[in-house]
C-alpha positions in Angstrom: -60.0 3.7 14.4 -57.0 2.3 12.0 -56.2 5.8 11.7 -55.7 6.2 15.1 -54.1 2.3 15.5 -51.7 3.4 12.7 -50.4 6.7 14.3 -49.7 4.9 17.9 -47.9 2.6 16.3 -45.7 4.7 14.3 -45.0 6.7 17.6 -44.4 3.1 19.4 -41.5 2.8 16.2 -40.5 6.4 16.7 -39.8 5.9 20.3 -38.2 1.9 19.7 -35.8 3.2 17.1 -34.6 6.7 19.1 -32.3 5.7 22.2 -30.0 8.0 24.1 -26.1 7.2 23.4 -22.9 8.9 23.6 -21.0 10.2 20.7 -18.3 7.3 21.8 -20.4 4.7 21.5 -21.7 6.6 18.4 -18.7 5.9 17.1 -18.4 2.3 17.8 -21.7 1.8 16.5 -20.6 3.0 13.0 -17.5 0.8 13.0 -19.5 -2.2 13.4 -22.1 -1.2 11.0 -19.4 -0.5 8.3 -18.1 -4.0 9.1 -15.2 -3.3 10.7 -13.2 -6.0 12.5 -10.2 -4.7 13.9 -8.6 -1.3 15.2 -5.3 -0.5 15.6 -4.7 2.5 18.0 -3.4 3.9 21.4 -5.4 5.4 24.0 -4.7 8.9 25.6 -6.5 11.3 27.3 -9.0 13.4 24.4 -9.7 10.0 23.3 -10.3 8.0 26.6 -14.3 8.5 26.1 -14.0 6.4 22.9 -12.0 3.9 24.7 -14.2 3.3 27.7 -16.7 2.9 25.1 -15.0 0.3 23.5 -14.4 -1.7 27.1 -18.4 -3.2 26.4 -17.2 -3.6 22.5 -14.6 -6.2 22.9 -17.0 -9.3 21.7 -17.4 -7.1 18.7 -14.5 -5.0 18.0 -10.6 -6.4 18.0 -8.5 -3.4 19.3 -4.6 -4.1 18.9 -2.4 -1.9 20.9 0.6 -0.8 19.1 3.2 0.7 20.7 3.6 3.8 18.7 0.8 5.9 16.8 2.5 5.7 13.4 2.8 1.6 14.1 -1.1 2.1 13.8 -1.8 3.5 10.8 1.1 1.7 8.9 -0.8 -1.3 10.8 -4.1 0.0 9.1 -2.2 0.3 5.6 -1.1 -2.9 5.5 -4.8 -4.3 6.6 -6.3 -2.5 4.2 -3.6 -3.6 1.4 -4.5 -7.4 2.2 -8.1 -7.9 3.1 -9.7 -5.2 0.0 -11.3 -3.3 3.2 -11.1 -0.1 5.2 -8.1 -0.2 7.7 -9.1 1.9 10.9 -6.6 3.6 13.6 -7.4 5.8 17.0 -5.3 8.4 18.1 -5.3 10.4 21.0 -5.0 14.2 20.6 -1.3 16.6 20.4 1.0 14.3 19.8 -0.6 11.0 19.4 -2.4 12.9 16.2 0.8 14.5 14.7 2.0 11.1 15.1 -0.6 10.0 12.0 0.7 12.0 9.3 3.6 10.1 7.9 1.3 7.7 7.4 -1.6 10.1 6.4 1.2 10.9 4.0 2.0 7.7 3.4 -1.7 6.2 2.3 -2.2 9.3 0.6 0.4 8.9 -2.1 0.0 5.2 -2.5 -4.1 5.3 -2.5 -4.6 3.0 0.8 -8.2 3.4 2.4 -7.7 3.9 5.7 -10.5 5.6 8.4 -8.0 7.5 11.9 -10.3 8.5 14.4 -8.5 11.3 16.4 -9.6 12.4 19.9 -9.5 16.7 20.3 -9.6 18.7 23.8 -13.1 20.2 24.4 -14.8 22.4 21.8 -14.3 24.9 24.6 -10.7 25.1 24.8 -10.0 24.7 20.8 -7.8 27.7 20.0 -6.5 28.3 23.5 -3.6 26.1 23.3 -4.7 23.6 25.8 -2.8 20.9 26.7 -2.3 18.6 23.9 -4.2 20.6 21.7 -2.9 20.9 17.8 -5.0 22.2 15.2 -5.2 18.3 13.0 -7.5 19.5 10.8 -5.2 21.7 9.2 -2.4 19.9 9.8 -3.4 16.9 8.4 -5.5 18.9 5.0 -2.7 18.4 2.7 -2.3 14.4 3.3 -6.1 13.3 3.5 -8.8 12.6 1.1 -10.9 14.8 3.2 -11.0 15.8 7.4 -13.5 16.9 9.9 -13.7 18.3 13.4 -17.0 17.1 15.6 -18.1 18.9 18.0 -21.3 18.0 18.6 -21.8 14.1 19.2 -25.7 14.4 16.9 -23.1 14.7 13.5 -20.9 12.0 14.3 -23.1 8.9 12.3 -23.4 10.9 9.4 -19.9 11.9 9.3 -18.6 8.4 10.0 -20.5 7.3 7.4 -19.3 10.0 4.7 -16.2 8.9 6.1 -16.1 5.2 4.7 -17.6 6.3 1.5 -15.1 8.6 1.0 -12.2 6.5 2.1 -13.2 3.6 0.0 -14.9 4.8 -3.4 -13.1 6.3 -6.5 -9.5 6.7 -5.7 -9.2 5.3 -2.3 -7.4 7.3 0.7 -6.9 8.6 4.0 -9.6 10.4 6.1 -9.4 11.6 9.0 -12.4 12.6 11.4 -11.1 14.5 14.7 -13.8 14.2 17.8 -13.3 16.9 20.6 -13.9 15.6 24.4 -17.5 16.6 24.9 -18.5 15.5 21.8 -17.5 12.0 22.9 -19.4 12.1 26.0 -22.4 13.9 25.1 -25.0 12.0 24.8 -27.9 12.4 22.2 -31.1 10.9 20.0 -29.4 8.1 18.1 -32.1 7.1 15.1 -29.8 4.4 14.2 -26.8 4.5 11.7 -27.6 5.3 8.1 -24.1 4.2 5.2 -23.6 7.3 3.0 -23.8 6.2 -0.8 -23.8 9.7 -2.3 -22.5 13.2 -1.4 -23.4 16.0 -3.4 -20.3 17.6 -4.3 -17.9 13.9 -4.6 -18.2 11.8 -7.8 -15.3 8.9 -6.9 -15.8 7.7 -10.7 -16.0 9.9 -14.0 -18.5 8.9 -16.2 -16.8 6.6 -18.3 -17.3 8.3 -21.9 -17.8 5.1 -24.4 -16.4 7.5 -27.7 -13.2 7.5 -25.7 -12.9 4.0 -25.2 -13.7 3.4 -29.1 -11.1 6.1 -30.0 -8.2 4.1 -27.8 -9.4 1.4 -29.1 -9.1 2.1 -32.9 -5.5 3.4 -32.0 -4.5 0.1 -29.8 -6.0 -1.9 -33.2 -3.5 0.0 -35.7 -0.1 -0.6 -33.5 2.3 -2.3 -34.2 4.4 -2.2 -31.1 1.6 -1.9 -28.3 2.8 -2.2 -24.3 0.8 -2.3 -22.0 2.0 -0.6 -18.0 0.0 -1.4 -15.0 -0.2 -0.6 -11.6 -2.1 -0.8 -8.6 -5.4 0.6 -10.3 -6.3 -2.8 -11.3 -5.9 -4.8 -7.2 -8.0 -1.4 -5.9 -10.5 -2.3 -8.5 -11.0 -5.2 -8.2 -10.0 -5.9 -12.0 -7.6 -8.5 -12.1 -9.8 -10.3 -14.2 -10.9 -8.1 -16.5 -6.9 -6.8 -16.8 -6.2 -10.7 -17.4 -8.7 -10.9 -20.0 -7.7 -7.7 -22.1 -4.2 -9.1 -22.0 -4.7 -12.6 -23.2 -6.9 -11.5 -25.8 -4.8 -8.7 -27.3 -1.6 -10.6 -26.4 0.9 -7.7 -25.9 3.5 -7.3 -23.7 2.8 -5.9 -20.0 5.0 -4.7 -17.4 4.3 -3.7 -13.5 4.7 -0.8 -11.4 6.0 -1.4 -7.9 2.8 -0.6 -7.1 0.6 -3.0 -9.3 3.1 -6.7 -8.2 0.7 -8.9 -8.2 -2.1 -8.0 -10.0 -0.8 -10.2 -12.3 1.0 -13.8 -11.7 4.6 -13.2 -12.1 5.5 -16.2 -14.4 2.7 -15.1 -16.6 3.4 -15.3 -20.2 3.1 -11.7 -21.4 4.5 -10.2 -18.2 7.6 -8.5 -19.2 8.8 -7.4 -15.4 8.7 -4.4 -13.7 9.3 -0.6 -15.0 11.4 1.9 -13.5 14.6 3.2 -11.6 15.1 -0.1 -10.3 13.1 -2.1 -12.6 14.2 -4.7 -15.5 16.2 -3.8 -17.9 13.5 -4.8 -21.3 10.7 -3.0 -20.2 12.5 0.2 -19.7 14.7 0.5 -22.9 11.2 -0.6 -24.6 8.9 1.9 -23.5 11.3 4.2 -25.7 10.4 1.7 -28.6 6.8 1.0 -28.6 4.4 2.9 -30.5 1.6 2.4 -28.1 1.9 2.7 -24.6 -1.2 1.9 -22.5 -1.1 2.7 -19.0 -3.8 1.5 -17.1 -4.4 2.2 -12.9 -0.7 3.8 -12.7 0.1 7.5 -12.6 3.1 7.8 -14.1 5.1 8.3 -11.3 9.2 9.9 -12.1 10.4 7.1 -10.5 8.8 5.4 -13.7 9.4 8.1 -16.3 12.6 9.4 -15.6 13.5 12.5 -17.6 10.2 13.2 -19.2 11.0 15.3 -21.8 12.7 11.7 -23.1 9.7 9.3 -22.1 8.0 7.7 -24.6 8.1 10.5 -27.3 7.4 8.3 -30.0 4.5 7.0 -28.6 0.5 7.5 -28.7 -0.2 7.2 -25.1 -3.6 5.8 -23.8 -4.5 6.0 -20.0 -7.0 4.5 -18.1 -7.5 5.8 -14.8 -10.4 6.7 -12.2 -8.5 9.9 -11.0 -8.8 12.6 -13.5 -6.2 14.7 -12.0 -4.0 12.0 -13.0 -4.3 12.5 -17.2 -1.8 14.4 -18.6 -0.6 15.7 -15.0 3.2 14.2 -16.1 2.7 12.1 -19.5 0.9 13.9 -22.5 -1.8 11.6 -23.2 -3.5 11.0 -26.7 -6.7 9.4 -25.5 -8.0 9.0 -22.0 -10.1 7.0 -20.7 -11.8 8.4 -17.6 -13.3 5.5 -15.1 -13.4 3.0 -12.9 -11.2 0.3 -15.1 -13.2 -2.6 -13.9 -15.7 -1.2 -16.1 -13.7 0.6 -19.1 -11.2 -2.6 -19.5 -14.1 -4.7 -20.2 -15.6 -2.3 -22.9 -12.1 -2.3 -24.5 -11.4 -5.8 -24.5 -14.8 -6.1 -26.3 -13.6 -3.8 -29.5 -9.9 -5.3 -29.6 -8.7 -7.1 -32.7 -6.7 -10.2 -31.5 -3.6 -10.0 -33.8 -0.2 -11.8 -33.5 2.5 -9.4 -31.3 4.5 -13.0 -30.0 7.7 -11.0 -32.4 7.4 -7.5 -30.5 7.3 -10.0 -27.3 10.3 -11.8 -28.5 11.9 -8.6 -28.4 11.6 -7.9 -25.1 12.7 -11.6 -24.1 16.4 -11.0 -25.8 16.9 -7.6 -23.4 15.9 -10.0 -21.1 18.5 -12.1 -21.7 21.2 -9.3 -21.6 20.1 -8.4 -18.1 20.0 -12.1 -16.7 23.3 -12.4 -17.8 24.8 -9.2 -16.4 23.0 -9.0 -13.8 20.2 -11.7 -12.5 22.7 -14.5 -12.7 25.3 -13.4 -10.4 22.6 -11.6 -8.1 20.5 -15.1 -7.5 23.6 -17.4 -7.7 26.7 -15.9 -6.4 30.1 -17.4 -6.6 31.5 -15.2 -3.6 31.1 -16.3 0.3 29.5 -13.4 0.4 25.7 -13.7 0.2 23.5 -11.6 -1.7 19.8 -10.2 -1.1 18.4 -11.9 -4.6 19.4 -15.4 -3.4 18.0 -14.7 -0.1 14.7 -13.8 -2.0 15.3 -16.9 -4.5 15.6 -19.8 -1.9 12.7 -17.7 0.0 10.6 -18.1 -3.5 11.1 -21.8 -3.5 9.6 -22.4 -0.1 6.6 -20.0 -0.4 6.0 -21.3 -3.7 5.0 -17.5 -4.5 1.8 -17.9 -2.5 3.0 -15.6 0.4 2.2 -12.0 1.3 5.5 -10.2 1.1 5.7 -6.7 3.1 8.5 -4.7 2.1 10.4 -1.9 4.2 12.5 1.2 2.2 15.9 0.7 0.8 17.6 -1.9 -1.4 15.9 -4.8 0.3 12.5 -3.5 -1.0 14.1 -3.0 -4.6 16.1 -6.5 -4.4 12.5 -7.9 -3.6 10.0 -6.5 -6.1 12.6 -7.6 -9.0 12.9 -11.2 -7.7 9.8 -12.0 -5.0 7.6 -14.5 -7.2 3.5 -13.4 -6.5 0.7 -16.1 -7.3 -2.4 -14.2 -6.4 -3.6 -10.2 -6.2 -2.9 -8.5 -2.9 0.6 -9.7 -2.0 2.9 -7.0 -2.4 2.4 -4.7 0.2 5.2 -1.8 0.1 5.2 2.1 0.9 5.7 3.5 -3.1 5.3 6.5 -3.3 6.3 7.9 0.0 9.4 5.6 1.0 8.7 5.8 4.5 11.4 3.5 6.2 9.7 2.0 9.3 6.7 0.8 7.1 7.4 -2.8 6.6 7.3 -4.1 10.4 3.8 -2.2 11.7 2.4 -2.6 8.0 3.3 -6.6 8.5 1.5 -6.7 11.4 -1.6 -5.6 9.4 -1.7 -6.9 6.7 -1.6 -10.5 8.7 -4.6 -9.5 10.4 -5.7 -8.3 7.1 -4.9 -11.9 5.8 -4.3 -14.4 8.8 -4.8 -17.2 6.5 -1.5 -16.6 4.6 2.1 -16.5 5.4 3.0 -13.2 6.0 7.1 -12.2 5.9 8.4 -8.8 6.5 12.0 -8.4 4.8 13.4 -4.9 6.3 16.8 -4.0 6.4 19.0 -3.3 9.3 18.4 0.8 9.4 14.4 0.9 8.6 13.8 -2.4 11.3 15.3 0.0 14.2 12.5 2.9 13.0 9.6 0.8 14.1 10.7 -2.5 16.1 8.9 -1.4 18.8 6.3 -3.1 17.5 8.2 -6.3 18.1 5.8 -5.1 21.4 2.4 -5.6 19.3 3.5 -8.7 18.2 4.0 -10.2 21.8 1.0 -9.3 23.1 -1.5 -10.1 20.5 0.3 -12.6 18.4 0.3 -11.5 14.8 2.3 -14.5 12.9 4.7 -12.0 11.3 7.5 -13.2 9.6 10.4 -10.7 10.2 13.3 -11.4 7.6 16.3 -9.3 8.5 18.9 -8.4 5.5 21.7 -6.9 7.2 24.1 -5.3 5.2 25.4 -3.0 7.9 24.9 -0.2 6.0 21.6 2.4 4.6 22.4 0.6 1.2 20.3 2.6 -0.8 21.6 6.1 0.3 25.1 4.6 0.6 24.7 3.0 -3.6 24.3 6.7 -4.6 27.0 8.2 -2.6 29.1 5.4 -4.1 28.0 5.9 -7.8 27.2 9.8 -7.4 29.4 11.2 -4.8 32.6 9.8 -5.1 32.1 7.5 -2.8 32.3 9.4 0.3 30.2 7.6 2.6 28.7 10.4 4.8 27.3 9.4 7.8 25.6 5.6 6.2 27.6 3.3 8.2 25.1 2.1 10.8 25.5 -0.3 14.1 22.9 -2.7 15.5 22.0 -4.0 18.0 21.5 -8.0 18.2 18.4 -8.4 16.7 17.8 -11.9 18.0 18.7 -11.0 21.4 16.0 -8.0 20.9 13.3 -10.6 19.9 14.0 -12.8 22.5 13.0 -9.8 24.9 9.8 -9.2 23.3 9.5 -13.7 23.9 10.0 -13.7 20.0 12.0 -17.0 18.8 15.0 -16.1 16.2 18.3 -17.1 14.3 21.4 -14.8 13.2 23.3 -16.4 10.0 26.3 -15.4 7.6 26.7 -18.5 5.7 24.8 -19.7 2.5 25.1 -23.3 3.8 22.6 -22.3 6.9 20.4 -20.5 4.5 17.2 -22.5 3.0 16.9 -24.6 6.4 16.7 -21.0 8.4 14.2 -20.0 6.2 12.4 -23.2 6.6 12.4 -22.9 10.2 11.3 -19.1 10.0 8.6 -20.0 7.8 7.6 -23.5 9.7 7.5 -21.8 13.1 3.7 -21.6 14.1 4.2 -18.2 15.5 6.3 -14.9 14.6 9.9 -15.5 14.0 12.6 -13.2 13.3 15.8 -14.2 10.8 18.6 -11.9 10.6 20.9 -12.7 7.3 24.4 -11.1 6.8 24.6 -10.1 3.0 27.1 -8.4 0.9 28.0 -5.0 2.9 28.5 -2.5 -0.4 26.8 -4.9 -3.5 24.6 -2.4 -5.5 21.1 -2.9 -6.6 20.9 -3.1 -11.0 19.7 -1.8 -13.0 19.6 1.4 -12.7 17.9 4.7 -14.1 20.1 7.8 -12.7 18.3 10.7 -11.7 18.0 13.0 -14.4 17.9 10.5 -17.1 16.1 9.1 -19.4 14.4 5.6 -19.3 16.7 4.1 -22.5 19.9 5.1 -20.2 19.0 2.1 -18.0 22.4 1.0 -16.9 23.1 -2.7 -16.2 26.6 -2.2 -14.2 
């Protein structure tokens, strides 16, 4: 008899736990078990199944509706770059898909977990070039951590779920999972939804080998110039303590990629500034200099290296990275430590001897000097009428206190920001690296506020990447995002224009751009705004941009042809940093 009791009852489970849904509300299902929050996305017709789906979600699901697909997934970058989490975006088939890769791209590059959901034509038609049909998949290979076509609605938990895993763990990046029509309407045996926390054939960490980590650490213990690079490796691990820890214990010198701002606190003690073309002046010249170079959660990027048959030659190199692919890809590395640096920094700090390096720091505090007098000086306090982006950034530094998320677009404006924006806590920088997408900075605002509503968000863009995306001026009016939008207009694409200066004789070709009037643009979308030219206006119009309890858009007029210094020139080496 409790033979029988126990078999009805498992069969009373059974038939509890199986219920008939639709691959769209499949879908849904696995967003909300995943714990996600908010999707940014725009309906069409492969993907309309998922979105009358979602019309019984919205109690559990915020959807925001941008107003062009590559808004969304620069909106999901920039939630994913604030809140630590998995930023999603739905697009429609065709167009509305093909519409995702610069920011496939874009999150690919610059390691940004990001889940786009795309809706396909019907299994039926694939291949017969139906309308708005375009083969994603293999479109989109080259520019994802991994991709998948559903057509049948019975895979679509388990490929979800493979989906977050893989988007999330190891390196993180874009996935994209592609759903055709009947799959979304087909409706099927849903057991309930099941996280993935293993795949076969993905390890997203090495196994951290501990004989490495005492071999880098025997050669870190016998320098006697030791720097230390890091980049965004430590916010995606989660290891800004652990990085903090190895630094103050071994006391040496560390510098930032564009990338890793704000990892660490910029006014802390060891932090040297930040490398590369456009980075300070000390911790470029020094990399040439040091006898140790320890590069931890950054990949070496050229932007960083310049001529690499010139980079750090005199150097043992140690790198700490989860990607394999990334050792000795650019930079020759003498020891390397495979893993998740959350866990290898710790077992390194533990075999570090704490010696004295404060006259090897010293060092790079009197290049310093050199540079704030050839350069910062005049950049943050200007004697012309003219204003200049660093003072912008400056007075904008004394307001926030350092404790707001700064988005960056492309250009000089980014470049002028990561070398002055002051950054209190992890997860503040938020800029496209490795891509340069121009058109990032507005949509990815817009994220990462609802990544962060908590903090001050402010977008600075210049005048040419703000007309890419301001569109999405639209998002903002409807769902109220308290985006900051900080306009420096130097009438020109300054970056491309700086190089056709220096490189080209100066024959401007075609950089020259108009605009409209920005604040007359804002005030169609019902977004307040102020235009200014005059340095007298400027801290108060910041004020009010930053007081203003909802988004706010500041235009400042700024030096039309002032370059952006240093400077490594393509095709050189890191110790021909040029301050002029």
């Amino acid at each position: 008899m409790n033979t029988l009791e126990t078999t009805e009852t498992k069969e009373a489970k059974t038939t509890a736990a199986t219920t008939q849904i639709s691959g769209s509300k499949a879908v849904l299902e696995a967003l909300i078990h995943e714990g996600v929050d908010t999707v940014f996305g725009y309906p069409g017709g492969a993907i309309m199944p998922i979105y009358d789906a979602l019309y019984d979600y919205n109690d559990q699901l915020k959807h925001i509706l941008v107003r062009h697909e590559q808004g969304g997934i620069h909106a999901a970058q920039g939630y994913a770059r604030t809140s630590g989490r998995v930023g999603v975006a739905f697009a429609t088939s065709g167009p509305g898909a093909t519409n995702l890769v610069t920011g496939l791209a874009d999150a690919m590059i610059d390691s940004n977990p990001i889940v786009c959901i795309t809706g396909q034509v019907f299994a039926s038609l694939l291949g017969t070039d139906a309308f708005q049909e375009t083969d994603v998949v293999n479109i989109t290979t080259p520019v994802t951590k991994w991709n998948y076509q559903v057509t049948d609605a019975t895979e679509i938990p388990s490929v979800l779920a493979k989906a977050f895993y893989i988007a999330r763990t190891g390196r993180p990046g874009p996935v994209l999972i592609d759903i055709t029509k009947n799959a979304q309407i087909q409706l099927f045996d849903y057991e309930g939804y099941e996280p993935c926390n293993h795949i076969r054939s993905y390890r997203p960490a090495p196994i951290v080998r501990k004989e490495y980590v005492e071999e880098a650490a025997k050669v870190i213990n016998d320098a006697k110039k030791p720097f230390v690079l890091f980049g965004q490796g430590i916010i995606l691990g989660k290891a800004e303590e652990e990085f903090r820890a190895f630094l103050e214990k071994s006391g040496f010198p560390a510098a930032t990629t564009v990338m890793g701002l704000s990892a660490l606190e910029t006014d802390h003690p060891q932090h040297v500034g930040m490398l590369g073309m456009h980075g300070n002046y000390a911790p470029n010249v020094m990399t040439n200099e040091c006898d140790v170079l320890i590069a931890i959660g950054m990949r070496f990027d050229d932007r960083v290296t310049g001529r690499l048959d010139k980079y750090a030659k005199q150097a043992k190199v140690i790198h700490l990275d989860i990607d394999p692919a990334e050792i000795d890809k650019n930079v020759k590395t003498t020891v390397p430590v495979w893993g998740d640096c959350k866990e290898t920094l710790p077992l390194l700090t533990e075999l570090l001897e704490a010696k004295d390096h404060s006259a090897w720091l010293q060092q790079f505090r009197e290049l310093e000097k050199e540079e704030i007098k050839e350069v910062i000086h005049d950049e943050l306090n200007p004697t012309s009428d003219i204003m200049t982006m660093g003072e912008v950034i400056k007075v904008l530094n004394e307001l926030t206190g350092g404790d707001a998320v700064i988005v960056t677009d492309v250009g000089q404006h980014q470049m002028i920001t990561c070398r002055y924006a002051k950054f209190n806590q992890s997860k503040s920088n938020v800029t496209s690296g490795g891509l340069g997408t121009m058109g990032f900075g507005l949509p990815a605002a817009i994220g990462a506020w609802y990544g962060a509503p908590d903090r001050d968000v402010v977008a600075i863009i210049g005048d040419g990447g703000i007309q890419m995306t301001i569109q999405e001026l639209g998002t903002i009016m409807q769902f109220g995002a308290k985006v900051k939008i900080l306009i420096l207009n130097n009438e020109f694409l300054g970056m491309v224009r700086q190089w056709q200066q220096l490189f080209n004789d100066k024959r401007y070709s075609f950089v020259n751009i108009t605009s409209p009037d920005f604040v007359a643009v804002a005030k169609g979308y019902y977004i307040e705004g102020n235009k200014i030219s005059a340095r007298e206006e400027l801290r108060d119009a910041l004020k009010t941009m930053l007081d203003h309890d909802k988004s706010y858009l500041l235009e400042v007029m700024v030096g039309k042809e002032n370059n952006v210094f240093p400077m490594v020139a393509q095709g050189t080496s890191v110790s021909e940093i040029r301050l002029k």
